[in-house]
N, C-alpha and C positions, 0 to 999 in steps of 0.2 A: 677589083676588090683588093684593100690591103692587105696586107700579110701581118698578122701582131704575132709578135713572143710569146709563149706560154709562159707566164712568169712562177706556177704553181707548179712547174715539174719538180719532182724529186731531185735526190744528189745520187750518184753512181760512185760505187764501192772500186778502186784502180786498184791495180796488179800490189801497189805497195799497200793495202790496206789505209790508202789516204781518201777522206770524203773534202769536199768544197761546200761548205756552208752557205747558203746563200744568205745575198744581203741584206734582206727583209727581216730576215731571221734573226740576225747575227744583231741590226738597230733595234729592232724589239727587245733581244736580251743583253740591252747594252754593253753587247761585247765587241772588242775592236781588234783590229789586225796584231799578231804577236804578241797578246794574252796566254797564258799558261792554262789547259782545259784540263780537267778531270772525265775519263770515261768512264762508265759500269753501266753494265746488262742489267736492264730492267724487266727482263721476261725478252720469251721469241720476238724475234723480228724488233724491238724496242732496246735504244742505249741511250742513256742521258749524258747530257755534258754538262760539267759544273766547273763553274772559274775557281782552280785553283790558289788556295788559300797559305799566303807564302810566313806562317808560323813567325820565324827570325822580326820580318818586317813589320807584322802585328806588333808584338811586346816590344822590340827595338826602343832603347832611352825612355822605358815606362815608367823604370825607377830613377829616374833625375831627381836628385834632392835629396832624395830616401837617405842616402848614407854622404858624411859629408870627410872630407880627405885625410883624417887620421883614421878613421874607424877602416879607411879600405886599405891603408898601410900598414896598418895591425893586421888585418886578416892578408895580406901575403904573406906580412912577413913568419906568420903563421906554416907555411908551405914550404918555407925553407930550412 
């Protein structure tokens, strides 16, 4: 008789409060190695994880164009 893996075991809580996601998991929610997560308690025994939404890199160069090179040397020179 072969021996097969259980591929449907759970993930085990380590000493450092670090879980190991498995890989089924992790291709279904298309997330990849060194991704930023979001944790929160969704009731007992249940935590969801949400990919981290990096604000800066969202809006980043949204305003290209918007304003064009006098109008932002006027507003420095406003600041001094």
């Amino acid at each position: 008789m072969v021996k097969v893996k259980n591929t449907n075991r759970g993930a085990k809580i380590s000493s450092k409060h670090q879980v190991t996601i498995p890989q089924e998991a992790m291709r279904n929610a298309g997330l990849e190695a060194g991704e930023r997560l979001m944790a929160r308690a969704d009731g007992p025994g249940r935590v969801v994880l949400e990919r981290e939404v990096d604000i800066l890199e969202l809006y980043a160069g949204s305003l290209t164009g918007v304003y064009n090179g006098e109008t932002l040397e006027q507003l420095r020179d406003e600041w001094n």
